[in-house]
N, C-alpha and C positions, 0 to 999 in steps of 0.2 A: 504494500500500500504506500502511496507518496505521499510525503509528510504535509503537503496539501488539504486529501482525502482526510488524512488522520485529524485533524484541526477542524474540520468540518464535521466529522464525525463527531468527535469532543465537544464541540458548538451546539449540533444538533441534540446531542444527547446529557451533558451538563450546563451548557449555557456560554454564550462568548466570550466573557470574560476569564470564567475558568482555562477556558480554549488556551487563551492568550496566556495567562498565568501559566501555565502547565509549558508554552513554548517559551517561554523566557527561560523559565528554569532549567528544561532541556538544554537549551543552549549554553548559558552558563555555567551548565555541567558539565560542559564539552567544553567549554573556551577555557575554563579557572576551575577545576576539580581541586578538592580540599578532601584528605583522605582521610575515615575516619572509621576503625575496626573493620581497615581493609576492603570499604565500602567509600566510593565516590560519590561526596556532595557537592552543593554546592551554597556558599554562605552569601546572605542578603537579608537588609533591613526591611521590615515591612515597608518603612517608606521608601527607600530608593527602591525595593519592588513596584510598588504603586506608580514614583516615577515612569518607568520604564516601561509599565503596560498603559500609564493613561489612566487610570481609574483611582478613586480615591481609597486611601487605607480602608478602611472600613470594607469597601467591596471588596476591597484585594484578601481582607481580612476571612471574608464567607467566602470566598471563593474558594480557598486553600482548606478550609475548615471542611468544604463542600468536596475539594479532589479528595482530602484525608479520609472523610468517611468511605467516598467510589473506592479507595482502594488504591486509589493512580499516582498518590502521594505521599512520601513519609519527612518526616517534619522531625525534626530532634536540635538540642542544644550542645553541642560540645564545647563549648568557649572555654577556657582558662580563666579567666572573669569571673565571678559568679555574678556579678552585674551587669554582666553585658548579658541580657539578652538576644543577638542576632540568632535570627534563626537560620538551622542550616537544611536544604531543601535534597531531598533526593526520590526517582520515582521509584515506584514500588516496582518490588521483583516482579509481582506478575503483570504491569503496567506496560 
């Protein structure tokens, strides 16, 4: 399937912003992978998230909350901070 199709499909079946959120990340996980228990994430603030899709925190917020439940998305914190919360993004295995 071309990554096209898939983002369409994602669209039609989670909604377009999801879509979108889900291609950023992908991306990202490809361009600056951050490895963590030998599993490639990739790390972003909600907001420079929100930046980069267009949409405000809050939607970007239920969006992620919305792939996390599909299945498409997993979500952890690994920081050395324990105040930093950035989150770090990666898709799920059977995504």
């Amino acid at each position: 399937m071309a990554p096209v199709d898939f983002y369409v499909d994602i669209a039609n079946v989670y909604g377009r912003c999801e879509a979108i959120v889900l291609s950023q990340i992908m991306e990202r996980c490809v361009e600056r992978p951050s490895l963590h228990d030998k599993k490639h994430w990739c790390v972003l603030s909600q907001d420079k998230l929100a930046v980069l899709v267009g949409y405000s925190s809050e939607s970007v917020k239920r969006a992620v909350k919305h792939l996390v439940q599909a299945g498409l998305l997993e979500v952890g914190c690994f920081n050395e901070d324990k105040h930093d919360r950035t989150n770090w993004y990666r898709l799920a295995e059977q995504a």
